[in-house]
ChimeraX commands (.cxc) that place a marker at each C-alpha (Angstrom):
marker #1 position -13.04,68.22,6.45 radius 0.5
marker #1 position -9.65,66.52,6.41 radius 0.5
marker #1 position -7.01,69.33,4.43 radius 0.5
marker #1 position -3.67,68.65,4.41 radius 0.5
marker #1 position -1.43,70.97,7.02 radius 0.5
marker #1 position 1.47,72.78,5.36 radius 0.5
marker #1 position 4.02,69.92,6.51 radius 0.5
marker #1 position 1.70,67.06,5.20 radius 0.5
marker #1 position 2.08,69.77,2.01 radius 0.5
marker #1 position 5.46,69.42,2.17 radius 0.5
marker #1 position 5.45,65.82,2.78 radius 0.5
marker #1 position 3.43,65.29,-0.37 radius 0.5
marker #1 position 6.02,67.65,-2.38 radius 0.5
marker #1 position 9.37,65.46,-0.78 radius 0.5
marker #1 position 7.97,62.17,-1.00 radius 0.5
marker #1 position 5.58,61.95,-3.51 radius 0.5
marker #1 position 2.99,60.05,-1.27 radius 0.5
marker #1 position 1.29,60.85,2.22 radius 0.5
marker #1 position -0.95,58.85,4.53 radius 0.5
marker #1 position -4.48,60.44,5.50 radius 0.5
marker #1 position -6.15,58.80,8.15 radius 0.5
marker #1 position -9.81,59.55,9.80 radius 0.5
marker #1 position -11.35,59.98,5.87 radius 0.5
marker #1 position -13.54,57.63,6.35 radius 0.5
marker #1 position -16.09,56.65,9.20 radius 0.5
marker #1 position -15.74,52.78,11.25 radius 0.5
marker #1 position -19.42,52.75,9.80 radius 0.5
marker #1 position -18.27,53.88,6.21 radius 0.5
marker #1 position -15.16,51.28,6.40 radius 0.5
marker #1 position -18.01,48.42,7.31 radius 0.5
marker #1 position -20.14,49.13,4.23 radius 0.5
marker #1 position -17.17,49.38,1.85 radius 0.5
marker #1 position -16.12,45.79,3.25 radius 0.5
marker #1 position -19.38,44.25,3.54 radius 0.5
marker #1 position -19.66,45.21,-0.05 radius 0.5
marker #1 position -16.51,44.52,-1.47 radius 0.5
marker #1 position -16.40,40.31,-0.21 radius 0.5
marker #1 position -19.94,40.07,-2.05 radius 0.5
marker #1 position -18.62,41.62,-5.06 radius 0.5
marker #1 position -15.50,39.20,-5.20 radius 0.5
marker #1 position -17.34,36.54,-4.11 radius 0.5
marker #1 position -19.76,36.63,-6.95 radius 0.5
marker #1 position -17.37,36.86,-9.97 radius 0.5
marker #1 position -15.43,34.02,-11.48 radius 0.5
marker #1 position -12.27,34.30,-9.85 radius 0.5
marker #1 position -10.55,32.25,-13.07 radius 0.5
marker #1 position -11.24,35.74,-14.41 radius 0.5
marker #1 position -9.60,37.91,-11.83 radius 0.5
marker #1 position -6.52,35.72,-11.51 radius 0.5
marker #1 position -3.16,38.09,-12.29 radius 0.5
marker #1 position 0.57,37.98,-11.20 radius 0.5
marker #1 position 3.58,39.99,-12.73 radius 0.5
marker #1 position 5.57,38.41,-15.20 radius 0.5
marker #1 position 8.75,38.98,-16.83 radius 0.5
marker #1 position 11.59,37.75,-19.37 radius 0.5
marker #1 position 13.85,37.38,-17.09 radius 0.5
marker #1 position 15.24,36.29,-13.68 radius 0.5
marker #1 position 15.61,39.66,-12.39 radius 0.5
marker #1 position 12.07,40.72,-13.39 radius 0.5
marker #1 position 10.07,37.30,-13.44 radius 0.5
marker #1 position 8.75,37.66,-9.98 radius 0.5
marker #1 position 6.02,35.62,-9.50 radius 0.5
marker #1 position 4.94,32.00,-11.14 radius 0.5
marker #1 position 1.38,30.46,-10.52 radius 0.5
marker #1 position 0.35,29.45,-7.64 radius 0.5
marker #1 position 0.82,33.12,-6.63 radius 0.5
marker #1 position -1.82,35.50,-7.81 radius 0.5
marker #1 position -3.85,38.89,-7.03 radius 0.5
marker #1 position -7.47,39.14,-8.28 radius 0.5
marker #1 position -8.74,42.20,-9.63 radius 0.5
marker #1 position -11.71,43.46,-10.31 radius 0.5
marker #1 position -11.81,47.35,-12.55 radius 0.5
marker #1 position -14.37,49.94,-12.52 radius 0.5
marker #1 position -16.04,48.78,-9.14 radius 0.5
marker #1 position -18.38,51.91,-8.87 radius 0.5
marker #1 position -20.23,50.30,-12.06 radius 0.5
marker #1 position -21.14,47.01,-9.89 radius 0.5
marker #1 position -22.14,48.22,-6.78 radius 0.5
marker #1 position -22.53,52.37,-5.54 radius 0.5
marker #1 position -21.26,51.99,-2.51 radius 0.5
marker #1 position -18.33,52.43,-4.50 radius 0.5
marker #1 position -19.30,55.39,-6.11 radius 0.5
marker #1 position -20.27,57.12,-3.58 radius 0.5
marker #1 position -16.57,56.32,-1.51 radius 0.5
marker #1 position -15.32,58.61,-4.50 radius 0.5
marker #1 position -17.78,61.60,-2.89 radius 0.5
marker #1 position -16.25,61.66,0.29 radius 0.5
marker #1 position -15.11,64.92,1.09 radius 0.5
marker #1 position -12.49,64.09,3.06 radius 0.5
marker #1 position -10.50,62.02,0.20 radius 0.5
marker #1 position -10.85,64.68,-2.37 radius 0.5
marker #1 position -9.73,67.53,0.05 radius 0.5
marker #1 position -6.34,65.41,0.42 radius 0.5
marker #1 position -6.24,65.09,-3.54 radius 0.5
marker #1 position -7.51,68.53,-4.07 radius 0.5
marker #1 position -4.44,69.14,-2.07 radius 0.5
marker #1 position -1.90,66.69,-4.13 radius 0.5
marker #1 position -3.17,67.78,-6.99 radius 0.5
marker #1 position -3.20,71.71,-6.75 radius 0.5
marker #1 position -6.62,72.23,-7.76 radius 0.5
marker #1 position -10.21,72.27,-6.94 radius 0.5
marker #1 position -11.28,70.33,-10.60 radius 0.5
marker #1 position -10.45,67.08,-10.02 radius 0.5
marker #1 position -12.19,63.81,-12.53 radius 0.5
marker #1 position -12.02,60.20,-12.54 radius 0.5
marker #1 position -9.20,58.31,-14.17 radius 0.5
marker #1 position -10.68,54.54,-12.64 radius 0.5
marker #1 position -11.43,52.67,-10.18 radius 0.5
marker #1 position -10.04,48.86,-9.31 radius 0.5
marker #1 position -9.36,46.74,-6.86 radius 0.5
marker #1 position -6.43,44.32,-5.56 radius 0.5
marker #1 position -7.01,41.29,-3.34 radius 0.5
marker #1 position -4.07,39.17,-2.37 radius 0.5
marker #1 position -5.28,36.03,-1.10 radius 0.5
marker #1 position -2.86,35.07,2.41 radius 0.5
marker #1 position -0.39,32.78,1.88 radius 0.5
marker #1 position -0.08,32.97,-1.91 radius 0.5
marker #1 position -0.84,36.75,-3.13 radius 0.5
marker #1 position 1.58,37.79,-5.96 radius 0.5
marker #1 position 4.30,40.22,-6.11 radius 0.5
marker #1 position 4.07,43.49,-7.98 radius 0.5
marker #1 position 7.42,44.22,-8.71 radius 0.5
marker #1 position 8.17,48.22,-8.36 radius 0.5
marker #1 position 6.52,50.27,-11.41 radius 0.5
marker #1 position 5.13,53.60,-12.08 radius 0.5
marker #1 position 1.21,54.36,-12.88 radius 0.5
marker #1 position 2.81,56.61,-15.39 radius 0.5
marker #1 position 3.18,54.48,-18.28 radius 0.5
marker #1 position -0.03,52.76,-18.26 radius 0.5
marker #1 position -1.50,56.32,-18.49 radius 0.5
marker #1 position 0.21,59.44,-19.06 radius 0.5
marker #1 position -0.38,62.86,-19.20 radius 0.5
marker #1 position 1.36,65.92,-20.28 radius 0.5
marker #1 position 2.13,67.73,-17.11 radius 0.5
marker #1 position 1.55,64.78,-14.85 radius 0.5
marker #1 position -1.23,65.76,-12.56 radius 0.5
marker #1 position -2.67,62.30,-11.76 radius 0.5
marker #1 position -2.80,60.95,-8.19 radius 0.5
marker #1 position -3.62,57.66,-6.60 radius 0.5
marker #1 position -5.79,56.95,-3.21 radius 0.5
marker #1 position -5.15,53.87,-2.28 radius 0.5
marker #1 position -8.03,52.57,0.25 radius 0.5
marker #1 position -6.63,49.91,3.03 radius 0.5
marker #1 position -9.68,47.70,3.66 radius 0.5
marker #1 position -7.33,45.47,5.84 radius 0.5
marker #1 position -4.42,45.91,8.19 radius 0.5
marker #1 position -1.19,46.09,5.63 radius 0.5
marker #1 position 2.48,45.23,6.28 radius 0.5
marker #1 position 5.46,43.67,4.62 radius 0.5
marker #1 position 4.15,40.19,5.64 radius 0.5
marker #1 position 1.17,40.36,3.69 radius 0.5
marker #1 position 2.13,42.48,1.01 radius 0.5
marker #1 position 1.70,46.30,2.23 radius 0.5
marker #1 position 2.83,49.25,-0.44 radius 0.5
marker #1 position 6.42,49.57,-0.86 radius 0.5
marker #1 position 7.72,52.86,-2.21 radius 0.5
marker #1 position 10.73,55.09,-3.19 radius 0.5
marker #1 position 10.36,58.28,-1.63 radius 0.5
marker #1 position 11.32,60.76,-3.98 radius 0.5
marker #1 position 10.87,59.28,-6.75 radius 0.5
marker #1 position 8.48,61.12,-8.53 radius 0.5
marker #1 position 11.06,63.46,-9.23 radius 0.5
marker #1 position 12.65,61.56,-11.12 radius 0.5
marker #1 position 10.21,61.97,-13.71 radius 0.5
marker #1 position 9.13,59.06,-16.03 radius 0.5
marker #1 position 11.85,55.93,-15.98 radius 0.5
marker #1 position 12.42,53.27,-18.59 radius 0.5
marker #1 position 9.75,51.12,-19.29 radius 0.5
marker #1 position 11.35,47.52,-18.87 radius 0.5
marker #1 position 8.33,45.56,-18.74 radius 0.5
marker #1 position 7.10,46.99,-22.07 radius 0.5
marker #1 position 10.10,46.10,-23.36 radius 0.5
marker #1 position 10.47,42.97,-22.30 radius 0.5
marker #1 position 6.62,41.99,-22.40 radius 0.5
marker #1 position 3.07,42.90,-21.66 radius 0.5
marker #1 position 3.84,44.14,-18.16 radius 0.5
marker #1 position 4.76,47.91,-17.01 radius 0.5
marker #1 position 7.67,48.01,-14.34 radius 0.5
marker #1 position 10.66,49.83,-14.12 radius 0.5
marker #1 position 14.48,48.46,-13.80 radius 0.5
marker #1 position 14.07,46.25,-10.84 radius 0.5
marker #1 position 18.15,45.75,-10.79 radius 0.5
marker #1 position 18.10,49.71,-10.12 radius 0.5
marker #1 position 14.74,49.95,-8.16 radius 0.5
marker #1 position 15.17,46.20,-5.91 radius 0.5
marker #1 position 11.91,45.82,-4.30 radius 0.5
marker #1 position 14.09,44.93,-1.17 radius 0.5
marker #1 position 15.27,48.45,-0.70 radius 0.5
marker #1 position 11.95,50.17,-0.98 radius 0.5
marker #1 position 10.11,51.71,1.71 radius 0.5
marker #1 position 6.98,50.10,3.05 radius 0.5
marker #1 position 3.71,51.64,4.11 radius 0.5
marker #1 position 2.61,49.85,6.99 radius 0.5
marker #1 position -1.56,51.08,7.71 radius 0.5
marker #1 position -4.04,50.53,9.62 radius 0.5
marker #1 position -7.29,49.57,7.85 radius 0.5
marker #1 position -9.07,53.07,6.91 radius 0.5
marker #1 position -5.70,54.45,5.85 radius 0.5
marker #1 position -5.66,56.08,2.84 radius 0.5
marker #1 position -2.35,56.64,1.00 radius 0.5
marker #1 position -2.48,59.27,-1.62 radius 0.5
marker #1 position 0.57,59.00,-4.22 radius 0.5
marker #1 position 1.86,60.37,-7.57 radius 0.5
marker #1 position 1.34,58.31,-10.39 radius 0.5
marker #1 position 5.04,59.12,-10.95 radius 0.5
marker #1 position 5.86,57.69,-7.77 radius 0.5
marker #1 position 8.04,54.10,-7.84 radius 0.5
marker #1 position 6.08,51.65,-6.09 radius 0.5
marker #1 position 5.34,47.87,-5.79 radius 0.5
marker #1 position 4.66,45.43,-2.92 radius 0.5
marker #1 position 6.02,41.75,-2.09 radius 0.5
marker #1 position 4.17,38.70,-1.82 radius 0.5
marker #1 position 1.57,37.98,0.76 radius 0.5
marker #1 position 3.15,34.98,2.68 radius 0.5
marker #1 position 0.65,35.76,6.21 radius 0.5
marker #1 position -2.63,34.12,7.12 radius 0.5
marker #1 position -4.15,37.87,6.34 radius 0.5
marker #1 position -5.42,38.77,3.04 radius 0.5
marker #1 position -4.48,42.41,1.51 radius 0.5
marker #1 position -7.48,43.89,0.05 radius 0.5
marker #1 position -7.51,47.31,-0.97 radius 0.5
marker #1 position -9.68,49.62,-3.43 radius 0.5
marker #1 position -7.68,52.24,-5.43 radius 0.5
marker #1 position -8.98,55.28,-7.09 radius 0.5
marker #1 position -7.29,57.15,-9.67 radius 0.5
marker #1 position -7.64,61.32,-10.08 radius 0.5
marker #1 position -6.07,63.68,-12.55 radius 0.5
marker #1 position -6.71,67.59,-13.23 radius 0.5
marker #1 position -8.81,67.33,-16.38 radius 0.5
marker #1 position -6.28,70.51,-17.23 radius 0.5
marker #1 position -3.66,68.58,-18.20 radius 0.5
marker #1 position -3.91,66.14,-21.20 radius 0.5
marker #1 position -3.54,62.65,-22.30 radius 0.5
marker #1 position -0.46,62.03,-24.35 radius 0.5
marker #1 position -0.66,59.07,-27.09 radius 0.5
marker #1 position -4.13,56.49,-27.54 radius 0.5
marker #1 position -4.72,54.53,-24.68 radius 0.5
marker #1 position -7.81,52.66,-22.96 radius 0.5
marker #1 position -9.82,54.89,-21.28 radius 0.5
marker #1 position -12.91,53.46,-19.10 radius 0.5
marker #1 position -16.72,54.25,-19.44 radius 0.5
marker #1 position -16.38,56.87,-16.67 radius 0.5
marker #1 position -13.30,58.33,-17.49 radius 0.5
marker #1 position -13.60,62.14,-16.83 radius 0.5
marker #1 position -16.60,61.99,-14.76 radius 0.5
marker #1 position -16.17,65.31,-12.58 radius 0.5
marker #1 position -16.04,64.06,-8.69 radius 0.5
marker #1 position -15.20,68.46,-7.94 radius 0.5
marker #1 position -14.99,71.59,-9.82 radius 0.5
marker #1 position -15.13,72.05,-13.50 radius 0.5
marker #1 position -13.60,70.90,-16.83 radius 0.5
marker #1 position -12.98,72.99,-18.85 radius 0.5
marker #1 position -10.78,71.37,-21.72 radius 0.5
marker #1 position -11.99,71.88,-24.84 radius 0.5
marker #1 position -11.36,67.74,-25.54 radius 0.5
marker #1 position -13.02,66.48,-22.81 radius 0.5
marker #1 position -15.59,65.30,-25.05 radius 0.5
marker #1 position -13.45,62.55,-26.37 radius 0.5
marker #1 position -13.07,61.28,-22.74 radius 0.5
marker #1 position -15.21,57.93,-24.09 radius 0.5
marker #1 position -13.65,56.99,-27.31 radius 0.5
marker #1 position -11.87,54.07,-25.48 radius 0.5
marker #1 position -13.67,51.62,-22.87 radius 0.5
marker #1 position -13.38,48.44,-20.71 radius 0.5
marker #1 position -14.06,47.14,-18.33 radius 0.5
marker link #1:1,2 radius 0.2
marker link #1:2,3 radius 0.2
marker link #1:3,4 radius 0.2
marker link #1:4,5 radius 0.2
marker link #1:5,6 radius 0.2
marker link #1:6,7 radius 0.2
marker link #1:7,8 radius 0.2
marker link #1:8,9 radius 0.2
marker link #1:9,10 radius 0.2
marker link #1:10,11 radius 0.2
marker link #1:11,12 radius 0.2
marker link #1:12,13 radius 0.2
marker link #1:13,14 radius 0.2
marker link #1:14,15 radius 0.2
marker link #1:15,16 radius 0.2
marker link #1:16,17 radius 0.2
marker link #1:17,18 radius 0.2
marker link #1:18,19 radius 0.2
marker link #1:19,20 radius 0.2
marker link #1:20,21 radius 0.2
marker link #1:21,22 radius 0.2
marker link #1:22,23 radius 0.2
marker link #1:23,24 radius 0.2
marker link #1:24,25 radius 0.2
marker link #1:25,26 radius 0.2
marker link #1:26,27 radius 0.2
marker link #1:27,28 radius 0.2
marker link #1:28,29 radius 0.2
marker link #1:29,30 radius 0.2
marker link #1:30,31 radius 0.2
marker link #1:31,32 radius 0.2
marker link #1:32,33 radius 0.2
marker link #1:33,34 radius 0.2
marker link #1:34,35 radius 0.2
marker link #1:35,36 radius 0.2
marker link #1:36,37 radius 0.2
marker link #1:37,38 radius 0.2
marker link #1:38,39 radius 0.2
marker link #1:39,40 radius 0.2
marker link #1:40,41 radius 0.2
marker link #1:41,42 radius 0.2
marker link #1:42,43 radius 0.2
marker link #1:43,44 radius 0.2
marker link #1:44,45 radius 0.2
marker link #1:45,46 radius 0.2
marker link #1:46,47 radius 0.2
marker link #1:47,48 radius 0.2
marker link #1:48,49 radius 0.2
marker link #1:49,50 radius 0.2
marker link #1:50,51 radius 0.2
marker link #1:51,52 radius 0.2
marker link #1:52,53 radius 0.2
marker link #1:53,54 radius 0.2
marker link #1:54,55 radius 0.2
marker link #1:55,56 radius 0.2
marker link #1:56,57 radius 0.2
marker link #1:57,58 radius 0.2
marker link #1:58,59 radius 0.2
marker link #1:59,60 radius 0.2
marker link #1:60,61 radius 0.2
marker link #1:61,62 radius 0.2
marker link #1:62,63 radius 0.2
marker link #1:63,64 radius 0.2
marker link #1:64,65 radius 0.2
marker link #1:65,66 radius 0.2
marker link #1:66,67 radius 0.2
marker link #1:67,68 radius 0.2
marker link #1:68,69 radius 0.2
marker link #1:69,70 radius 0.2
marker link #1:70,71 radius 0.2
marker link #1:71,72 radius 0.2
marker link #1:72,73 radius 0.2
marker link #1:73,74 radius 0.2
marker link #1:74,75 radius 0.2
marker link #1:75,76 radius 0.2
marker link #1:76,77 radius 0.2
marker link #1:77,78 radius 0.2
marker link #1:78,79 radius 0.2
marker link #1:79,80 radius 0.2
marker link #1:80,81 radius 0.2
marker link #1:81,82 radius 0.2
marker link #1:82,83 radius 0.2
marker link #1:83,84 radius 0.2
marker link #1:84,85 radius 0.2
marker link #1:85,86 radius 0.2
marker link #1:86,87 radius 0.2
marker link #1:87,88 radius 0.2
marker link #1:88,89 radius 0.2
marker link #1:89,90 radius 0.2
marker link #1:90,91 radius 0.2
marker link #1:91,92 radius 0.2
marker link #1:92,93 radius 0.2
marker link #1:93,94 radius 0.2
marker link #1:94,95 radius 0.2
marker link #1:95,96 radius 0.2
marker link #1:96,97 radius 0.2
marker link #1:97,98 radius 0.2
marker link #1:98,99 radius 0.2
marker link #1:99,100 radius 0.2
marker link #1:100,101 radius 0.2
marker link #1:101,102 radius 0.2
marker link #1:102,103 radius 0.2
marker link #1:103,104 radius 0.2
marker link #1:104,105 radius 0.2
marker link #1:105,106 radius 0.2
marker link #1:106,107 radius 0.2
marker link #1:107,108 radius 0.2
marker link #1:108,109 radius 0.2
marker link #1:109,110 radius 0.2
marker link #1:110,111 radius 0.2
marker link #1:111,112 radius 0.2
marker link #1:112,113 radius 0.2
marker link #1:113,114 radius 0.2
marker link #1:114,115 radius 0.2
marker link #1:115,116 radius 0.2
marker link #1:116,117 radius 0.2
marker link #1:117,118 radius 0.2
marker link #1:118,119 radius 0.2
marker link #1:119,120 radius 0.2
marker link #1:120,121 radius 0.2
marker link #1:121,122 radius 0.2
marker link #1:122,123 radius 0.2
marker link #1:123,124 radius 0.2
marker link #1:124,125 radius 0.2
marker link #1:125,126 radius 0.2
marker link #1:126,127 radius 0.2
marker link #1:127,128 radius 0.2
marker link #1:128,129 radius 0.2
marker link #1:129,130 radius 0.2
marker link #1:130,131 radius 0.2
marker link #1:131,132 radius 0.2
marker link #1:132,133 radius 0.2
marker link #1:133,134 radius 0.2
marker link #1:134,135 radius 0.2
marker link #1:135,136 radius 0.2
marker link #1:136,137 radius 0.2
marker link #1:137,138 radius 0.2
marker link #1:138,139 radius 0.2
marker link #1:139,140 radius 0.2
marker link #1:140,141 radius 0.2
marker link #1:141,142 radius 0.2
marker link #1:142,143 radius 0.2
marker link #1:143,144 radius 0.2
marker link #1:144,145 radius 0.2
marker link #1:145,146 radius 0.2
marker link #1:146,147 radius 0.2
marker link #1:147,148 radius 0.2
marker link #1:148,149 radius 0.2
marker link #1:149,150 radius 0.2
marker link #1:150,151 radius 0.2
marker link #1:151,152 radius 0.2
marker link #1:152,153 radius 0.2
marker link #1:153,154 radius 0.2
marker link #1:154,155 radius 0.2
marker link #1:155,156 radius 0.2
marker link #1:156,157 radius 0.2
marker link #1:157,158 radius 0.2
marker link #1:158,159 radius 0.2
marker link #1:159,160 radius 0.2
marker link #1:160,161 radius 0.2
marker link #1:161,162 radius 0.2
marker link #1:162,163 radius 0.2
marker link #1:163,164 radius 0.2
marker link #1:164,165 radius 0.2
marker link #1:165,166 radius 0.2
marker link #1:166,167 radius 0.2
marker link #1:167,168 radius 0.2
marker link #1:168,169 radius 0.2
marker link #1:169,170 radius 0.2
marker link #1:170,171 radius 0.2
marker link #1:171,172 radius 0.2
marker link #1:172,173 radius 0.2
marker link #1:173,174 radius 0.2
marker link #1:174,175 radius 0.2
marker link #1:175,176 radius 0.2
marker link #1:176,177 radius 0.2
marker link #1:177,178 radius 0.2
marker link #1:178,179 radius 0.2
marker link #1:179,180 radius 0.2
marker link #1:180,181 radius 0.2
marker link #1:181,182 radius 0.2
marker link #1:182,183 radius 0.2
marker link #1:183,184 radius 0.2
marker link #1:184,185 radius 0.2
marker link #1:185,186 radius 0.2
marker link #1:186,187 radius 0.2
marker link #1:187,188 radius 0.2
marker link #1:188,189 radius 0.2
marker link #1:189,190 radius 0.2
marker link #1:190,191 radius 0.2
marker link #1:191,192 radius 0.2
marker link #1:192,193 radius 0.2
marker link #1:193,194 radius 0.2
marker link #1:194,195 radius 0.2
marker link #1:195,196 radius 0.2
marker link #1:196,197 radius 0.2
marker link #1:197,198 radius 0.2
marker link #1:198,199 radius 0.2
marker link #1:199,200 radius 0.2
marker link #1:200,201 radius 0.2
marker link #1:201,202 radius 0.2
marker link #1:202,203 radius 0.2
marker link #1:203,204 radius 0.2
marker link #1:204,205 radius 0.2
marker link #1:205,206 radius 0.2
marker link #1:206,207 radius 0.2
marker link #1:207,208 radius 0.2
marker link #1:208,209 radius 0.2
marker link #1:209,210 radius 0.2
marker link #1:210,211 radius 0.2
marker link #1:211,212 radius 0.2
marker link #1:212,213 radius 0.2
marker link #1:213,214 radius 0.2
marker link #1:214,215 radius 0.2
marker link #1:215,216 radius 0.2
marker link #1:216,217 radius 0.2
marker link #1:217,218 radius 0.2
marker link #1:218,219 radius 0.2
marker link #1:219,220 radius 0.2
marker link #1:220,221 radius 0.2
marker link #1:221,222 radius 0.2
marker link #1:222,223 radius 0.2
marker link #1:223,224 radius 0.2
marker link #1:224,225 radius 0.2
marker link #1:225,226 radius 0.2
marker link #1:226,227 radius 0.2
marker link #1:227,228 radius 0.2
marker link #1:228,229 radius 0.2
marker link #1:229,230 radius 0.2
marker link #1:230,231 radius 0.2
marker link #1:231,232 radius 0.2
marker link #1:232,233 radius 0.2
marker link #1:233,234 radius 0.2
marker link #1:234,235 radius 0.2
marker link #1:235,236 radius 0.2
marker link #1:236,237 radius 0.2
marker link #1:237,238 radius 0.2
marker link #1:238,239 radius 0.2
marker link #1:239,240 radius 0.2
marker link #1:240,241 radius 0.2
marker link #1:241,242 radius 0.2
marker link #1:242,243 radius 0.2
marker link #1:243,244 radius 0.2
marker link #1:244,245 radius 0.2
marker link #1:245,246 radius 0.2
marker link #1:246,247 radius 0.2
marker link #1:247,248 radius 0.2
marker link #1:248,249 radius 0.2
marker link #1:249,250 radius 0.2
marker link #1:250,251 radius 0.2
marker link #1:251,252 radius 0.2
marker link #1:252,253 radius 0.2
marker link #1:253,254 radius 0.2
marker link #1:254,255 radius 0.2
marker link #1:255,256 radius 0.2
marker link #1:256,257 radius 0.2
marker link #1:257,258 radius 0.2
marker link #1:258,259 radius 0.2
marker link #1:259,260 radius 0.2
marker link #1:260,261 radius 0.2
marker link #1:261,262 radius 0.2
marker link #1:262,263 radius 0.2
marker link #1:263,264 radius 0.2
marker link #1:264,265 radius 0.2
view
C-alpha cells in the first residue's frame, strides 16, 4: 500500500502534480512493456501518426516529420492494461488526489515518441477536452521508459491548477486544445525527469506539455485518466465505451447511466 504522507498531501495541494514511485513491481513494469511494443507494433502506425498544430508561429510547434503515435482505450486490446488500472498502489495515490474512495474511469491512451523525431505538445490543460463541474479529474501518467528534457519528459507549471481553467487558444485557433503559449512558453516550464516505473499523478487543471524528442531514446508512456463520479460533466462531449467503469468505491450519481451515450475509440 503506497498512501501519500501528509507532505506528498501538501505537495499535491501546491503543485498540482506529485511523483509516486515503487507502484508497480520490476516484474509488473516487464509485462506492461512486453505488452505495450506488441500492441504498437501490430497497428498501422499511418493511423497513430499525431503532432500539435497551430495558426500561428507562436503556437505551430511541430511540422511532419515530427510525430507521436497514439493508441486510446488500451485496456480494450490487451488486459494487461486493465488490470494496471487495479493496482492498489496507483489508486491509493489518486484516492489521495482526488479526496475520495469512489474513483471511475475517464480513459485510457498511450503516447510514444519515436527518438529523434517525436513531436512537441505544446503546454495545455486536460480540462478542456473534458470538463467537469467541480474539477475532480486526475491523471497517472505511467513512465515505461527513462524520461528527460532530451527525449521529451513532462514539463509542467507548478501551481497552475489554481489558476483554474485558461483560455482555450487552440480551439480558437483550430482543432487543437492548448493554452496561450506566449504566456505559458514551454521553455519556462518545469520538467519531470523519472525513472521508468514513475508514476506522476496530476490535475487535469494542471498546465503541462513536453518538447520534442531529439535523443536516440524513445518516450513511451501509458496514461490513465480518473475523476470522482460525484462531480459532473459539463456540456456534450465524447465519452469512451468504458467511461465510468468503477476501478473503487461506489457511484452514486443519479446520471451515471448516461455514462455511454458517446463512444470511440
Amino acid at each position: 500500500m503506497v498512501r501519500l504522507t501528509a507532505a506528498q498531501k501538501q505537495f499535491y495541494k501546491d503543485n498540482g502534480y506529485i511523483m509516486l514511485k515503487g507502484a508497480f513491481t520490476p516484474s509488473e513494469m516487464n509485462k506492461l512493456s512486453e505488452r505495450y511494443d506488441v500492441l504498437f507494433n501490430s497497428k498501422n502506425p499511418r493511423v497513430m501518426e499525431n503532432s500539435w498544430q497551430g495558426s500561428n508561429e507562436t503556437n505551430r510547434i511541430t511540422d511532419s516529420p515530427y510525430t507521436v503515435k497514439g493508441i486510446h482505450n488500451l485496456h480494450h486490446h490487451d488486459a494487461t492494461f486493465g488490470n494496471a488500472l487495479y493496482n492498489e498502489n496507483l489508486l491509493d495515490a489518486v484516492a489521495d488526489c482526488l479526496g475520495t474512495e469512489n474513483i471511475a474511469l475517464h480513459h485510457t491512451k498511450a503516447h510514444l515518441k519515436p527518438p529523434e523525431k517525436g513531436a512537441v505538445y505544446p503546454m495545455h490543460q486536460d480540462y478542456h477536452y473534458f470538463p467537469y463541474d467541480k474539477h475532480g479529474c486526475v491523471a497517472a501518467f505511467i513512465h515505461l521508459d527513462d524520461a528527460y528534457p532530451e527525449n521529451g519528459c513532462l514539463y509542467v507549471y507548478p501551481g497552475s491548477h489554481k489558476l483554474g481553467p485558461q483560455e482555450d487558444v487552440g480551439k480558437l485557433e483550430g482543432n487543437f486544445h492548448y493554452v496561450d503559449n506566449k504566456k505559458f512558453p514551454l521553455e519556462k516550464a518545469v520538467p519531470v525527469r523519472a525513472e521508468r516505473g514513475d508514476v506522476v499523478i496530476f490535475s487535469y487543471l494542471l498546465i503541462h506539455g513536453s518538447p520534442q524528442n531529439t535523443s536516440n531514446n524513445p518516450r513511451r508512456m501509458y496514461l490513465a485518466q480518473f475523476f470522482d463520479p460525484a462531480h459532473k460533466p459539463v456540456g456534450t462531449w465524447p465519452r469512451n465505451p468504458s467511461y465510468g467503469w468503477m476501478l473503487r468505491g461506489v457511484n452514486a450519481n443519479k446520471d451515471a447511466s448516461i455514462a455511454n451515450q458517446y463512444a470511440f475509440d
